[in-house]
C-alpha positions in Angstrom: 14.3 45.2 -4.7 11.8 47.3 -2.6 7.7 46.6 -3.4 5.9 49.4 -3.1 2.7 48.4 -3.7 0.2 44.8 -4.0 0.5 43.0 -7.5 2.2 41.9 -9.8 6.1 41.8 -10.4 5.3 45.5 -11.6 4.5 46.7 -8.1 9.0 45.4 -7.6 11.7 48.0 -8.2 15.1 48.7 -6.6 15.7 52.1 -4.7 16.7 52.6 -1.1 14.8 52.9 2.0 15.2 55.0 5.0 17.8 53.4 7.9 15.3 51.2 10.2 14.7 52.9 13.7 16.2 50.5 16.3 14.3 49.6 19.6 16.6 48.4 22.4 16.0 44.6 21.6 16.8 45.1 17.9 20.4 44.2 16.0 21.6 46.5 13.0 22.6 44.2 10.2 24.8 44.7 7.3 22.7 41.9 4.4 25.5 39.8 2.0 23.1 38.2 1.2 19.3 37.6 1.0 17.0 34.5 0.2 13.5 34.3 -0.7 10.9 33.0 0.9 8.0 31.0 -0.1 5.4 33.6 1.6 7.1 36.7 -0.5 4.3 35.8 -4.0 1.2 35.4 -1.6 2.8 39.0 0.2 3.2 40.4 -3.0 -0.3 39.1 -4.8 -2.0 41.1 -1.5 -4.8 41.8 1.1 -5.7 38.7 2.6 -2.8 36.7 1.6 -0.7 37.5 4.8 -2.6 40.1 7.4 -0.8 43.1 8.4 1.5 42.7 5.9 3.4 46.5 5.4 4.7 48.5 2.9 7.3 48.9 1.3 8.8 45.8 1.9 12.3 43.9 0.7 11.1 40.0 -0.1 13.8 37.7 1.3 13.7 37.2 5.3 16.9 35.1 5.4 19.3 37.1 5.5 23.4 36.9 6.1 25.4 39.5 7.4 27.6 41.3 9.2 26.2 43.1 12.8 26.9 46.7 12.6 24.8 48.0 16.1 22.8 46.7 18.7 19.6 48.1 20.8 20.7 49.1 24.3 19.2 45.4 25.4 21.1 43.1 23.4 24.0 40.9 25.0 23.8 37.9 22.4 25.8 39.5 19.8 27.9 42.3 18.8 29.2 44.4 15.7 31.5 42.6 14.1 29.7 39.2 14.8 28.9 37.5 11.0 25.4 35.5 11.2 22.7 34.0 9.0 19.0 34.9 10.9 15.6 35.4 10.0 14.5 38.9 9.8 12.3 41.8 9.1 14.4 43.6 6.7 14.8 46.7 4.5 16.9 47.0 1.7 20.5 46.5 2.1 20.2 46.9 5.9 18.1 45.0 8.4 16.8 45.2 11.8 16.9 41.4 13.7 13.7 40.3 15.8 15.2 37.8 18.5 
């Protein structure tokens, strides 16, 4: 579920998002499974809630997964690796902030 917009649960549909850009401290995750998080209504409701919030954006930060790449600076996992992590995500895919 992708929101595209600040609002209600109108501003919520599912469609896909562009693969995230990886930086060289960033890990390439393959999401299981996602939870949500008590910030995702005030993120939703909008401006003000949570500054610099962007859009689109997939509620649920904790995420569990398989690692599918890693940034060229990354030595504390590798593909294969299975973990449960906080995250900034997109849909179905998500890029790891260590």
């Amino acid at each position: 579920m992708v929101q595209t917009d600040l609002g209600g649960p109108e501003t919520v549909s599912l469609h896909g998002v562009p693969e995230p850009v990886r930086r060289p401290r960033d890990v390439l995750v393959e999401v299981v499974h996602r939870g949500p998080a008590r910030l995702n209504l005030p993120q939703r409701k909008g401006p003000g809630q949570v500054p610099g919030f962007p859009l689109p954006h997939v509620a649920g930060m904790d995420v569990a997964g398989t690692v599918v790449a890693t940034g060229t600076a990354v030595s504390w996992v590798v593909p294969g690796d299975r973990d449960v992590l906080a995250a900034r995500a997109t849909i179905g895919k998500v890029v790891i902030e260590p």
